[in-house]
C-alpha positions in Angstrom: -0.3 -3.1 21.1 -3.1 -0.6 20.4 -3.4 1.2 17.6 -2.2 4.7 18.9 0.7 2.9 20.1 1.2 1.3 17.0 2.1 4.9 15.3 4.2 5.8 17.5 6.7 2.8 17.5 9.2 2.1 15.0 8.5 -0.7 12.4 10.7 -3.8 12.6 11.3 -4.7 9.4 12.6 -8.4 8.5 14.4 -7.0 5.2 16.1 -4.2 6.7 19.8 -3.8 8.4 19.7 -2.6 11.7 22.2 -0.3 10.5 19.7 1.2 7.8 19.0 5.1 8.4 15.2 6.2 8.6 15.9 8.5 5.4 16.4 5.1 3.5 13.4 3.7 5.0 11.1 6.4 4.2 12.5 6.5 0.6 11.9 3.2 0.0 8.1 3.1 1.9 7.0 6.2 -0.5 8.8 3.7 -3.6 6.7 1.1 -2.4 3.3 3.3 -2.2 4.0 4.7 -5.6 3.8 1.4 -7.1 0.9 0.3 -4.8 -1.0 3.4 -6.3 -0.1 2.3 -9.9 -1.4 -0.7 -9.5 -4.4 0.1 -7.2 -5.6 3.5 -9.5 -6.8 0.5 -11.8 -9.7 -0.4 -9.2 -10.5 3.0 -8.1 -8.8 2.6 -4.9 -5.7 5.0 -3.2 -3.3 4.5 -0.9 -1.5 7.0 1.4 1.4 6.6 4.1 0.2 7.1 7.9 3.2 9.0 9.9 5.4 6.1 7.9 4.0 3.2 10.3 0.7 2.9 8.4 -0.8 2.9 5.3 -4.6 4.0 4.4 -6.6 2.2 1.8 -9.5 4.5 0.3 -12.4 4.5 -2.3 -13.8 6.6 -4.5 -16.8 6.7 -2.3 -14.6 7.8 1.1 -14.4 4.2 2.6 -11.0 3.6 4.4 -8.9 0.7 5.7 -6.0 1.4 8.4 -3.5 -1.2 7.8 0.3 -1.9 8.7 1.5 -4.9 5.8 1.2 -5.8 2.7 -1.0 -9.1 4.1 -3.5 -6.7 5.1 -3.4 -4.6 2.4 -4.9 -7.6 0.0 -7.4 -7.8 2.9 -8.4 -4.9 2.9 -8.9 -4.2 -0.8 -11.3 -7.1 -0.8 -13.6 -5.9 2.3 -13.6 -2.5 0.1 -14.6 -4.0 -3.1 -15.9 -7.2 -1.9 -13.9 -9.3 -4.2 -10.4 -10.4 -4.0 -7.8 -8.6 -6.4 -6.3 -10.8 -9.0 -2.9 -10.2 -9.9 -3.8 -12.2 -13.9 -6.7 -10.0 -14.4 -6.7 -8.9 -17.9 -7.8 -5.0 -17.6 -5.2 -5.2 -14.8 -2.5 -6.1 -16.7 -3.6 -4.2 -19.5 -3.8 -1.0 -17.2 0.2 -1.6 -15.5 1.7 -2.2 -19.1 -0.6 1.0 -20.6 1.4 2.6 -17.6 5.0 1.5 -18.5 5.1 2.7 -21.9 3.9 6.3 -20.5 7.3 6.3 -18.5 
């Protein structure tokens, strides 16, 4: 499927009940992009939702990444910054628990 197609169809999602309404859906896609950004703000990158079948992946220096999954996500973040992101690393970790005692 090409891309253009691609945001127009609706995502099938292995987690979800066919039975699950698109308000749900879209609640939990901007839950899951607000704890992307918490994590990602640490690296200088963003992430925004793309008519809720995307997701764009930008720097600091306006570089962006179109990508549908998580799978690409990680992809993507290392193409931007040229290095993969690791989940252990130390300001990383410092920078998530910094952000759960401001909550």
């Amino acid at each position: 499927m090409c891309g253009l197609c691609g945001i127009f169809s609706e995502p099938d999602l292995w987690n979800q009940s066919p039975n699950t309404d698109a308000n749900s859906l879209r609640r939990n896609r901007l839950i899951q992009i607000n704890y992307l950004q918490t994590i990602l703000t640490h690296i200088r990158l963003r992430v925004s939702d793309v008519h809720g079948v995307n997701y764009l992946l930008e720097d600091f220096k306006g570089n962006q990444k179109l990508f549908s999954n998580l799978h690409e996500l990680w992809q993507s973040i290392e193409e931007l910054t040229g290095e993969p992101l690791d989940p252990f690393n130390n300001g990383l970790l410092q920078h998530l628990e910094r952000g759960n005692n401001n909550d």
